[in-house]
N, C-alpha and C positions, 0 to 999 in steps of 0.2 A: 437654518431652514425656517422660514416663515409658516405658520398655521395657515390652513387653507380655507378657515372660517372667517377667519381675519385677511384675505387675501383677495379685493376686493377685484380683481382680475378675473378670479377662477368663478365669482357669482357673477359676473358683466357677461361671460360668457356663453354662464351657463341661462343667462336671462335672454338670449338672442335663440339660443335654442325650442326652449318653452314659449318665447313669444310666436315658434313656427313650427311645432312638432314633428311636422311629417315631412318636412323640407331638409333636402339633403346640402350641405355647406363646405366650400374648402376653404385654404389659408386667406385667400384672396377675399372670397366673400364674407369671412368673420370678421376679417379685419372691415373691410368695409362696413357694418353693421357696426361696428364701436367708433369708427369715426375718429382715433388718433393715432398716433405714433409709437409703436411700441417697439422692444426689448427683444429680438427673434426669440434666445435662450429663453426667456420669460416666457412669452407667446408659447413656443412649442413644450414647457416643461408644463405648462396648467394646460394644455391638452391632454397631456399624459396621464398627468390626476386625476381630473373629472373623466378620461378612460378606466384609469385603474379600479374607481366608486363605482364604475359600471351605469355613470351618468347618459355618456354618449358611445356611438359603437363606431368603430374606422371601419367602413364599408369597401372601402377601397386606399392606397396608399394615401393622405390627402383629403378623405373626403370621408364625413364624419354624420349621422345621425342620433337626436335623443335617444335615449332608451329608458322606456317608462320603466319604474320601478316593480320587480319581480314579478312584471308579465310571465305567466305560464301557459304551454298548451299541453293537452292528452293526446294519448297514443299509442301505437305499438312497437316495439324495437323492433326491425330488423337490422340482424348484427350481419357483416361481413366477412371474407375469410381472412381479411388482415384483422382483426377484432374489432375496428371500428363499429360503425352505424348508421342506421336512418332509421328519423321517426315519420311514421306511418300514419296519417290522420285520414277518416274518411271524408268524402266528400272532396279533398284537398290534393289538387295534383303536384303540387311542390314540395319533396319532402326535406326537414332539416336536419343537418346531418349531426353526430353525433360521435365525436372522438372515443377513442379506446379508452383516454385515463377518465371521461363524463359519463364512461356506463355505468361508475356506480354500482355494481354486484349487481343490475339486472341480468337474466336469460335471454335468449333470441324468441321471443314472441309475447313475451311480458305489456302488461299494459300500465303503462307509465305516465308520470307527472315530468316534465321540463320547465328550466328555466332558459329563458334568451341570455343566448351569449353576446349572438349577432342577430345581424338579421337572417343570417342562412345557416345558425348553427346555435343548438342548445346545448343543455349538461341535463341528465335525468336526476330530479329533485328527489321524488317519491316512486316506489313500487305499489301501483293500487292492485294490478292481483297479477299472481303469477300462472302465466300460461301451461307450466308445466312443471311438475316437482318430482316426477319419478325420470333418471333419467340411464342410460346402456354403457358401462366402461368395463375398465380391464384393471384388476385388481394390483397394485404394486406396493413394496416394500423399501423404506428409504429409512435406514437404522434403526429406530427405536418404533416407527410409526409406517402405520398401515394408509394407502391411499387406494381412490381410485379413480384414473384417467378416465375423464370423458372427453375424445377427439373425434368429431364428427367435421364437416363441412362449414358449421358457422361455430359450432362450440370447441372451446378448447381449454378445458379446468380439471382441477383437482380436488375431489373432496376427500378431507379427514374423515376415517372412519375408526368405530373400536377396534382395538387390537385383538383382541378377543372375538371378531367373527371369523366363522368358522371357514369362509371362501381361502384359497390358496393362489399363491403369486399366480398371475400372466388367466386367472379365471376370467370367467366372462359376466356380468352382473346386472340386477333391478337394485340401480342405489333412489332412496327419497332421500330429496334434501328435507330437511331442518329448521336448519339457522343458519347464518353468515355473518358473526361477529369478528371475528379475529380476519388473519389474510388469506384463506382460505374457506368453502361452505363447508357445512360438515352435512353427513348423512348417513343411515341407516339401512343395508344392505337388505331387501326383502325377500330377493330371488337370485339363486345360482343358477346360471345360465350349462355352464360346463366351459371346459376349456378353449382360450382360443386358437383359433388357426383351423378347427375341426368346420368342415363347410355345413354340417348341420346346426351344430351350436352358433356358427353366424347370421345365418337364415334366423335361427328363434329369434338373437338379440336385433335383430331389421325389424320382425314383427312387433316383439317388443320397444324398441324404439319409435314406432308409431301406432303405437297402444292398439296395436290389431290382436282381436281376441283368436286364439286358435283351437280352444278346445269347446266343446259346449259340456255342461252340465250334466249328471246324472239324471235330475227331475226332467230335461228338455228334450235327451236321448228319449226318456221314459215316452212322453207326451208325442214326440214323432213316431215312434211304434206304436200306440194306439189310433194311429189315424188310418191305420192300413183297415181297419172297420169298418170305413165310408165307402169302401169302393165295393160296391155288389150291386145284384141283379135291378133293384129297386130303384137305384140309383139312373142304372143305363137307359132304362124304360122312357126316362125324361131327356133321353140327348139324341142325336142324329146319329143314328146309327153307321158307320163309315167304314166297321171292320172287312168287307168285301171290298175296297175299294183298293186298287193300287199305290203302296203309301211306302218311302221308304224315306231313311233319316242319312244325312251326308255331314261328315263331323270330323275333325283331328285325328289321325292314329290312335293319339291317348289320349283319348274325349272318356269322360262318364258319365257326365251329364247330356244328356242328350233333351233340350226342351224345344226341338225343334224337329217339323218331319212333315212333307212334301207328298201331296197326295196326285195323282193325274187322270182323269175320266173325260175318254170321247164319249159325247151325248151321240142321238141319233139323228139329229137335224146337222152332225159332223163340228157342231160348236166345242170350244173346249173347258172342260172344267179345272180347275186346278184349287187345291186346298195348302191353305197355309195350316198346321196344327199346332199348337202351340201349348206347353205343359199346363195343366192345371192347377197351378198352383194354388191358387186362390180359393177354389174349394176345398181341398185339407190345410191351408193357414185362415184357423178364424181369425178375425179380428179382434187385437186387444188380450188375446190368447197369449202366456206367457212366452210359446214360440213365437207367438208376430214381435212381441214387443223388442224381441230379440234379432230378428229377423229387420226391422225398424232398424234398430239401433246398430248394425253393421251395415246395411243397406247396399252393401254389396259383397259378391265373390272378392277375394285376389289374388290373381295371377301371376306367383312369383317362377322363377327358371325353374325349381325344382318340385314345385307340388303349388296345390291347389287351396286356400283357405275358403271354405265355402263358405254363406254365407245362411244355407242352412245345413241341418245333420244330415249323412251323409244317408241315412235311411229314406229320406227323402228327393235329397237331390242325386242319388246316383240308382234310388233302387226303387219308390212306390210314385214319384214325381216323373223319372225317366223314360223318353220313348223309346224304350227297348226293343229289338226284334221280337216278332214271334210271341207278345204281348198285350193284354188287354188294357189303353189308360185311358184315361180321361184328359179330353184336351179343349181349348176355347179354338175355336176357329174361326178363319178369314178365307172367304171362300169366294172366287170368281170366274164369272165365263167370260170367255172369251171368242168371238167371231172368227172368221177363217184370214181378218187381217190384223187379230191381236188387240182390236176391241174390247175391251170390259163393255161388257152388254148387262150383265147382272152382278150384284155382291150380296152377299149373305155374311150375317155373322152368329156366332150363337156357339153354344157346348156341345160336344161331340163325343164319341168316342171310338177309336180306333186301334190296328191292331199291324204295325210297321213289319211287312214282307223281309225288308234287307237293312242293315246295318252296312252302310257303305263309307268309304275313307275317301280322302279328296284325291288323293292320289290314284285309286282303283276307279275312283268314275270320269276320274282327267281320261286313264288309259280309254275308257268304253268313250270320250267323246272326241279322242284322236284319232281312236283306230278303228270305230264303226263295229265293235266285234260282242259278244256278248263273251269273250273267254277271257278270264285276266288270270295271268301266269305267276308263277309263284313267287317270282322273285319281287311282284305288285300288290298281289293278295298279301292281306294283313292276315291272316292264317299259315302265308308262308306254303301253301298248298295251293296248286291250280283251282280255280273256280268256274262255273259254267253257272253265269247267269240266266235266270229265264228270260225268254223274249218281252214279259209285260215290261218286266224292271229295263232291261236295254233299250227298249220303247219310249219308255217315262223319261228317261234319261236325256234322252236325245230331241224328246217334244221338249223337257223342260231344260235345255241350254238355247235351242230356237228363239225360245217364248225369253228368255232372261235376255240372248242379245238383243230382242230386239227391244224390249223395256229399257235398257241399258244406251241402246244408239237413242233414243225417243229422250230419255232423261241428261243424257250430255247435247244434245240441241236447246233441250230446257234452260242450260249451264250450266245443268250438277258436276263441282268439280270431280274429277277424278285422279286420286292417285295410284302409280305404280310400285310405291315404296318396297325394297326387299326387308326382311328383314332376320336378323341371324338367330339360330337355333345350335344351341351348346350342346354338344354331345357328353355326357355325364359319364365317368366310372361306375363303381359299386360306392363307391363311398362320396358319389355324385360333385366329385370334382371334374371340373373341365379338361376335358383332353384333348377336343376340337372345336370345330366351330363348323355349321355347314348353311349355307343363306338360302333363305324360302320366299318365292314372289307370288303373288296370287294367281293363282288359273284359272281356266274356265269355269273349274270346279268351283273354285273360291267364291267366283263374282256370280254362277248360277246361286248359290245360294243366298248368298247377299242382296241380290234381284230383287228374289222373293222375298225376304226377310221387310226390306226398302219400303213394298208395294203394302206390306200388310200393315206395317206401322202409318205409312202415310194416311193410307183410307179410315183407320182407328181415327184418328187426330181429324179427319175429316166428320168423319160423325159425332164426335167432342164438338166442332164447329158449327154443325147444322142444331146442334142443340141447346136452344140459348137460355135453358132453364136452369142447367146447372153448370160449374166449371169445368175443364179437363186438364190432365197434366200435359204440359207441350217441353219436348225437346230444342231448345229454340238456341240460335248461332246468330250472333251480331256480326253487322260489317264490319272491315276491320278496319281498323286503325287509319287515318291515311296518313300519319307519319310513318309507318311501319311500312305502307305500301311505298312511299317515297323510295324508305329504305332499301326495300327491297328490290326495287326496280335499280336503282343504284350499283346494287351487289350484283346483280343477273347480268348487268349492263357491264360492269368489269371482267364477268364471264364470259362472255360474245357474244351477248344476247339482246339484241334491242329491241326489247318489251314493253310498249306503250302499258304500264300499268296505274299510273296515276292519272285522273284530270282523265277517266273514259266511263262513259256511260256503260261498256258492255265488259265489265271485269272481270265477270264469268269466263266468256271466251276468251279474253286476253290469257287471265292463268290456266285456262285448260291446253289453249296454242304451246301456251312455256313446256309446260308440263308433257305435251308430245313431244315435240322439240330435245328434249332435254335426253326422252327413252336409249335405253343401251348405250350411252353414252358414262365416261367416267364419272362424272361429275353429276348423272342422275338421282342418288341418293342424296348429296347436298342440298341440291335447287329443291328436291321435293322438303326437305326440313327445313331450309330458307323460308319457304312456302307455308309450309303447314305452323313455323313458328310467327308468321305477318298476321297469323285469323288468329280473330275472336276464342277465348274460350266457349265451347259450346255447355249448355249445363239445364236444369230442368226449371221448369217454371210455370205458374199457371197462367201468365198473363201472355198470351201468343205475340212475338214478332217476326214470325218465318224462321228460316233454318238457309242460312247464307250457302253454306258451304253444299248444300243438295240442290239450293233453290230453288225448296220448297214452302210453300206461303204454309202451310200446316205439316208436324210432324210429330213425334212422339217416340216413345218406346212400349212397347207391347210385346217382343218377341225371343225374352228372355226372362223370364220370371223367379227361374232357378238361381239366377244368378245377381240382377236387379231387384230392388227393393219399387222403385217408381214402376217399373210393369206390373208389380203387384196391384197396386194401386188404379193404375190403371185397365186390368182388369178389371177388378171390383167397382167402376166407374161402369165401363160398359156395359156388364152385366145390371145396371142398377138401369142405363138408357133402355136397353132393350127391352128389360121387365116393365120399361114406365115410372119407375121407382125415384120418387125425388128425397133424395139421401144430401143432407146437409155436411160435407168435410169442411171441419174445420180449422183452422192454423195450415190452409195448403199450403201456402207459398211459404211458410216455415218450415213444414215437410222438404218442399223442393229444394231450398236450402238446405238443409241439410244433408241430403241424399246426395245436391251438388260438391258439399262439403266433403263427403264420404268417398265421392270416385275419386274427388282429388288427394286423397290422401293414399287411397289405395292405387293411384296412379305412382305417386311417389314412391310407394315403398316398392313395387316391379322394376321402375328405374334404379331403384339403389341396390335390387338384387343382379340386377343386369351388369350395374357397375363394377360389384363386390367379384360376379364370376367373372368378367372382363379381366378384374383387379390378378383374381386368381389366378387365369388363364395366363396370363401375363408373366407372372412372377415365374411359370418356369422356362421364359422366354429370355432372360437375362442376356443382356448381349448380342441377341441373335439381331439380324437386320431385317428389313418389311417395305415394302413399297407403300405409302400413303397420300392423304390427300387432304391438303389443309382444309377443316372445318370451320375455326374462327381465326379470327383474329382480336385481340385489343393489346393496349399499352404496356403489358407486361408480358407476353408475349403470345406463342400460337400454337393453336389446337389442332394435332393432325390424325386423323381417321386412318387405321390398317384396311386396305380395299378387302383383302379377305375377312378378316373376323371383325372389323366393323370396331374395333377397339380404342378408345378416341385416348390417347395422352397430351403433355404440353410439354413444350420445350419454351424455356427463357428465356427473353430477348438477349439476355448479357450473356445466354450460351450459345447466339446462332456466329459460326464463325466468320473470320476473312471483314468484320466490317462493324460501326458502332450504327444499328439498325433504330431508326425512327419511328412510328405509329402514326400514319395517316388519317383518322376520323373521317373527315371526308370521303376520300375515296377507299378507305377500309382496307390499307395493304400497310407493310413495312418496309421502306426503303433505306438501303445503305447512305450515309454519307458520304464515302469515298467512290464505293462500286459504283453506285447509282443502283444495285440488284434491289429486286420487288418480289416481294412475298403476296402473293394473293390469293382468296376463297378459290379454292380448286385445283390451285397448284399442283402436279406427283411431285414429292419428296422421297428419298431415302432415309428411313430413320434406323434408328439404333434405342433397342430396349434398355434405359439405364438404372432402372429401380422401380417398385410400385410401394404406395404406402398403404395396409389394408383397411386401418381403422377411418384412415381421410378420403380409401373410395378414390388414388388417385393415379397414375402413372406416370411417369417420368421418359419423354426420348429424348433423345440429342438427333441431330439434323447429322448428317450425312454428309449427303447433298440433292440441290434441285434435280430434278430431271427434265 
């Protein structure tokens, strides 16, 4: 075997390279570039070498480019469920991919250093900082040595731990890593979670797993019970006094926080008033107070199946912050008349304070705007006891579902899209395991409040806008995508649907058309998440570009303060316009980042407690059969939705029977080889429950058959 230094071959070649770096070459054109007669075995074995040196990269079978020496780029891993990878680079819509055996001991969200392999694939060089070190498993015992599994959705490892902690097999855990020298990372057990398989100990290790804090502090406790000081006589003397006014609050069965609440007043010229009231927050969180900083740094509530993490003490948000019945609070208001054809003739904004007649449930005010009646019976009444409302409240009611549809017809002519999405509510034991499942769609009830809710944030954002001295916070919704809308029109189009969605000027109406279209039909729940996954993230920001999905050119959040960290803020903005008050924020749009950063993370952790009680729910369904309805599809196979409890599993493509099934990309189905049978988005199937895994969050059906 000849030296390849001395191999006057492997430098001729590699000088036709460098003489064009960025030019891509096959056998045909190297050879033409050297200009004689060569040895094939010669020829292709100095290709191989100057491959091997990681001189040149085979881009394709045949076809070969330089490759500068230990080009690197930054980035973020994200890892896959088979362990692979993609690095994430910003600004950079192409990611490269990154093999299982080239991660190199990185995490799934690590920020990393690569080296080019290819030109569409690295290996991770270097760890520059690690995105995460504490991370949620399950403690196991393998002879002499103690581990502990972490199996989530993209992780799947094992750390060494002392044998000497004190955690017990099949426990639930806070391990930090360490180190990762040897084949294995090692780590340090910081928190017992308790045992798994118990539905509250998995709830904590979700929280924990997305470092959502759930307890607050003894000093923070302290600090929210002294704020119940601020609220007295002294105080009221300086707000609109509204406690005569008919005001009542419309909420969840199992609502506690209540920071919203609907006021109604006929003027005498027969104009109508109507008050949006909205908690005070902002007056008992000072600023920079070790409550706000905290308050800041969770930036929101989260809504998991079984309880509530709030995002402040609950002395706050359920009991000196809440619009209670029967109560004196302090609230910010948005207040406006309206003419006898639903004109806004005037707006008022300013601090108030009020004192909410009824405590009502969506369900008891659906009844009063079905049935026209002031009496809701017992088996409706959230007391479980007949009720006999007063005529102001069955009045308010019924002016305010009028005044909401007609805001409502006025804002889908606008294009605000609308969805009719259901969506499933678990029925909990004592020991809040799932035992059912029962689906809730929005009513009358729902969307009168949401109306109002809509109207008060916009006009907020609308006086942010008229005021060009300082900034404001904007809730703002990008168009989307238009591959995604391609997409989508695609998929709708395989459904029966031919939706001019791409390539139209009015894509509002087009998705609102689908989206009626689609109503009480099987496949309604699909199209609307086909839909709702084509748009933009919406998220906070101060630099305004309208709000796509309302199609509203200004919008905001204002009308949850208890629960958002950006209403906060935007309060305290308002209050600063109306006093005249030029208050310099600074680092806003680092604020809004983060805050955007925050729902998204508390987004995630509701979906994976969603998944976990699906998961549950499931597991004691073993075997049993369900009608469903295919969700996804790709190349490894397909996702199908239980029409009753909304339960999504997968089934394998190597398990669908009768046939060796294909993955179409284009037209997004599976089709037999033999059958010619097609699997498509919306499909009913028969499935069969054959397993669920809890730690991976996943479910297992086998197909049946089509229907």
């Amino acid at each position: 075997m000849y030296k390849k230094e001395e191999n006057l071959l492997y430098n001729e070649i590699l000088s036709v390279f460098n003489k064009n770096q960025k030019r891509k070459f096959n056998y045909k054109q190297i050879l033409f570039k050297l200009n004689r007669n060569l040895n094939s075995n010669d020829f292709k074995k100095t290709l191989f070498l100057l491959k091997k040196d990681k001189k040149i990269i085979e881009l394709n079978p045949g076809s070969y480019i330089l490759l500068k020496n230990k080009k690197t780029v930054k980035g973020v891993l994200d890892k896959t469920k088979k362990g692979s990878g993609y690095l994430i680079q910003k600004d950079v819509e192409k990611d490269f991919f990154i093999s299982e055996k080239n991660i190199n001991k990185a995490f799934d969200g690590d920020l990393v250093e690569c080296e080019l392999i290819s030109i569409r694939e690295v290996k991770i060089v270097n760890i520059l900082e690690r995105r995460k070190i504490n991370f949620v498993g399950t403690v196991i015992t393998n002879e002499n040595t103690k581990y502990v599994s972490v199996s989530t959705q993209k992780e799947k490892t094992f750390f060494i731990i002392n044998n000497k902690e004190k955690a017990k097999e099949k426990d639930l855990v806070v391990i930090k890593f360490f180190k990762w020298e040897k084949e294995f990372p090692e780590g340090k057990i910081i928190k017992i979670i308790g045992e798994k398989g118990i539905v509250d100990n998995e709830i904590h290790a979700i929280l924990e797993e997305y470092e959502l804090p759930y307890e607050f502090t003894e000093v923070l406790n302290k600090e929210a019970h002294k704020l119940e000081s601020l609220q007295n006589e002294n105080e009221i003397k300086n707000r609109k006094d509204l406690r005569n006014t008919t005001t009542i609050t419309i909420d969840p069965e199992d609502a506690k926080d209540f920071d919203d609440a609907i006021s109604v007043k006929i003027n005498k010229n027969k104009s109508l008033e109507i008050g949006i009231h909205i908690a005070d927050v902002s007056f008992f969180l000072k600023k920079n107070s070790e409550l706000d900083k905290e308050a800041f740094k969770r930036a929101t509530s989260v809504y998991l199946v079984d309880r509530v993490v709030p995002m402040l003490p609950e002395s706050l948000s359920n009991k000196l912050c809440s619009l209670r019945p029967n109560e004196e609070k302090f609230t910010f208001s948005a207040m406006f008349t309206f003419d006898e054809n639903y004109k806004i003739i005037k707006e008022w904004f300013g601090k108030t304070v009020i004192n909410s007649n009824k405590r009502l449930t969506y369900e008891e005010t659906q009844y009063v705007i079905e049935n026209k009646t002031n009496i809701i019976p017992k088996e409706v009444s959230l007391s479980k006891k007949e009720e006999i409302l007063e005529n102001e409240i069955k009045n308010a009611i019924e002016i305010l579902n009028k005044t909401a549809n007609y805001l409502r017809n006025k804002r889908s002519q606008e294009g605000s899209i609308t969805f009719n999405k259901k969506e499933v509510k678990f029925i909990l034991n004592k020991e809040k395991e799932p035992i059912n499942t029962i689906l809730k769609e929005s009513l009358d009830a729902n969307k009168l409040v949401e109306e109002f809710m809509l109207l008060a944030n916009r006009k907020v954002a609308e006086v942010f806008d008229k005021n060009k001295k300082s900034k404001g916070i904007y809730r703002i919704h990008d168009y989307p995508d238009d591959q995604k809308i391609a997409t989508l029109e695609r998929v709708v189009k395989n459904l029966g649907y031919n939706q001019q969605l791409k390539h139209t000027n009015n894509i509002h109406k087009e998705i609102n058309n689908l989206l009626i279209k689609v109503q009480n039909t099987p496949e309604q729940n699909l199209i609307d998440t086909l839909v709702i996954r084509s748009m933009s993230k919406a998220k906070y920001s101060s630099n305004n570009i309208g709000h796509f999905g309302l199609a509203f050119k200004k919008y905001t959040h204002f009308t949850s303060p208890i629960r958002r960290y950006p209403d906060v803020i935007v309060h305290r903005m308002l209050e600063n316009i109306l006093l005249k008050q030029s208050v310099e924020y600074k680092n806003l749009e680092e604020d809004c980042l983060h805050c955007s950063k925050r729902e998204e993370i508390a987004t995630k952790a509701e979906r994976t407690s969603i998944k976990y009680m699906q998961v549950k729910y499931m597991s004691k369904q073993i075997n049993k059969r369900f009608v469903g309805i295919i969700s996804g599809i790709m190349e490894r196979g397909i996702f199908v939705e239980t029409k009753k409890s909304k339960c999504e599993g997968f089934i394998k493509i190597k398990d669908i029977p009768n046939d060796y099934f294909v993955f179409n990309e284009k037209e997004f189905l599976l089709f037999g080889r033999k059958t010619k049978e097609e699997y498509r988005l919306g499909d009913e199937v028969l499935i069969k429950v054959e397993g669920v895994n809890e730690d991976k969050k996943q479910i297992d059906f086998s197909l049946v058959e089509k229907l």
